[in-house]
C-alpha positions in Angstrom: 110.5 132.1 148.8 107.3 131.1 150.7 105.6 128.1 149.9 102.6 129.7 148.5 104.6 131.4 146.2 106.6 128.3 144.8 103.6 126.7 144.1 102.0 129.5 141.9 105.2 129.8 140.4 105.5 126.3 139.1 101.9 126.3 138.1 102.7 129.7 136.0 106.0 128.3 134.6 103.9 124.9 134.0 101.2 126.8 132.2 103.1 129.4 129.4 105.4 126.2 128.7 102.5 123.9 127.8 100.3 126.7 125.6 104.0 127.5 123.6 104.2 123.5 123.4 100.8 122.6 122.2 101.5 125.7 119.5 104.3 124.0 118.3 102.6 120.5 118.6 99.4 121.4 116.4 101.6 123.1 113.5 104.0 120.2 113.5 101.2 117.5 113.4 99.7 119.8 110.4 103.4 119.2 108.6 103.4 115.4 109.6 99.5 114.9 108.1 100.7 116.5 104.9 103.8 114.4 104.5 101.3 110.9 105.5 98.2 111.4 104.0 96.5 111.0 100.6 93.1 112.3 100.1 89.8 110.3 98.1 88.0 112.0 95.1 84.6 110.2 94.1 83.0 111.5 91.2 84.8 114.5 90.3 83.0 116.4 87.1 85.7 117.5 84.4 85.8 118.4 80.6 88.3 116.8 79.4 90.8 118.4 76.1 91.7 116.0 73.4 94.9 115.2 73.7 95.7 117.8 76.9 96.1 116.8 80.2 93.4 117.7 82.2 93.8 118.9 86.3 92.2 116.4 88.2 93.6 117.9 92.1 93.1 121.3 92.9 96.6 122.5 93.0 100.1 122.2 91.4 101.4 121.3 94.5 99.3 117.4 95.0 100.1 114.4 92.5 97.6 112.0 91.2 98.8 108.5 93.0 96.2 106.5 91.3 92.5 107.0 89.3 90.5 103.6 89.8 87.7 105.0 87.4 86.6 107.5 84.9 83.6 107.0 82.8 82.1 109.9 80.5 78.6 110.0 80.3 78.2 106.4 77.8 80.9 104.2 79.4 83.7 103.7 80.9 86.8 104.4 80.0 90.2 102.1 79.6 93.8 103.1 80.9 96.4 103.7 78.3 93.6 103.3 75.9 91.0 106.1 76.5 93.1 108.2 78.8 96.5 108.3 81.0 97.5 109.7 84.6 100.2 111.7 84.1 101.9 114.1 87.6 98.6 116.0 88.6 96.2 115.4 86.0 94.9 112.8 83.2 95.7 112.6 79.5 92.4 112.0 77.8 93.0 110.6 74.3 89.4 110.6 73.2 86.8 113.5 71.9 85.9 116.5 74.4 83.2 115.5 77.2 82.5 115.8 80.0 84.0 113.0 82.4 83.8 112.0 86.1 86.5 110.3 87.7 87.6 108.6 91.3 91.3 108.9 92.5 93.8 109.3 94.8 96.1 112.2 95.3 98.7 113.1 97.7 100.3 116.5 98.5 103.8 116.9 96.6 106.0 116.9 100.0 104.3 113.2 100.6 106.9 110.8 102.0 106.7 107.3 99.7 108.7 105.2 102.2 105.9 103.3 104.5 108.9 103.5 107.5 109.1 106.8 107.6 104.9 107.7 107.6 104.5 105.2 110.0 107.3 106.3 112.5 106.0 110.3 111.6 103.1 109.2 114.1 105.0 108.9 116.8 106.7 112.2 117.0 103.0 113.9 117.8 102.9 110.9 120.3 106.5 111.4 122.0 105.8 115.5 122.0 102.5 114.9 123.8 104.3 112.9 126.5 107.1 115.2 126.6 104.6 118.7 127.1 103.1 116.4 129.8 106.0 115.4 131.2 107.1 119.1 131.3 104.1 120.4 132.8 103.8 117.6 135.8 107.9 118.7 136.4 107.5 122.4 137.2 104.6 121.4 140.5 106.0 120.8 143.4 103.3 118.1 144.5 105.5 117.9 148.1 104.2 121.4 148.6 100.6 120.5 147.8 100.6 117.8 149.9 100.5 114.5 147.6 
């Protein structure tokens, strides 16, 4: 094979690997970022049901980690008094209102261990370096002259 040839070769091979890897790359970091992050609500409007819980995240599938306020239109309301967090919603133990409340939530495939979110991160890091890695392999720089 003639020189030219090897070169445009490895820069072909170099190419289609690295657009298959960064399509692999960005649907795995999407996985990773749902198992590692929690999202902020501020201020989200609901009417609560005596006695019913009421969905506070958007979906089935997130979990209400922690609410560090909800306050109806008069005052503020107590924990375990007024109302409760229970799986994706809150318990509200007074009359119907309308209520606005800030919390945390988290998708249900959230990892709790801190080990394992914090180690998560470096698998995006380690398949960057390896697409890179990949990439600079297939060139034959001899050929190019470096």
């Amino acid at each position: 094979m003639e020189k030219g040839n090897t070169i445009f070769a490895g820069i072909i091979i170099a190419f289609i690997g690295v657009i298959l890897a960064i399509a692999l790359l960005q649907s795995s970091a999407d996985t990773i970022s749902t198992m590692t992050d929690t999202y902020s609500v501020t201020n989200q409007s609901f009417t609560g049901v005596l006695s019913g819980n009421t969905s506070l995240a958007d979906s089935d599938d997130y979990k209400v980690n922690s609410v560090s306020k909800v306050v109806n239109t008069t005052t503020t309301l107590t924990v375990s008094t007024d109302y409760n967090v229970s799986g994706n919603g809150i318990i509200i133990y007074t009359q119907n209102d309308t209520y606005y409340a800030d919390y945390v939530y988290q998708t249900d495939s959230y990892n709790e261990s801190g080990a394992v979110r914090a180690v998560s991160g470096l698998i995006i890091l380690f398949a960057a370096l390896a697409i890179a890695v990949f990439a600079l392999s297939q060139i034959d720089f001899k050929a190019l002259g470096f």
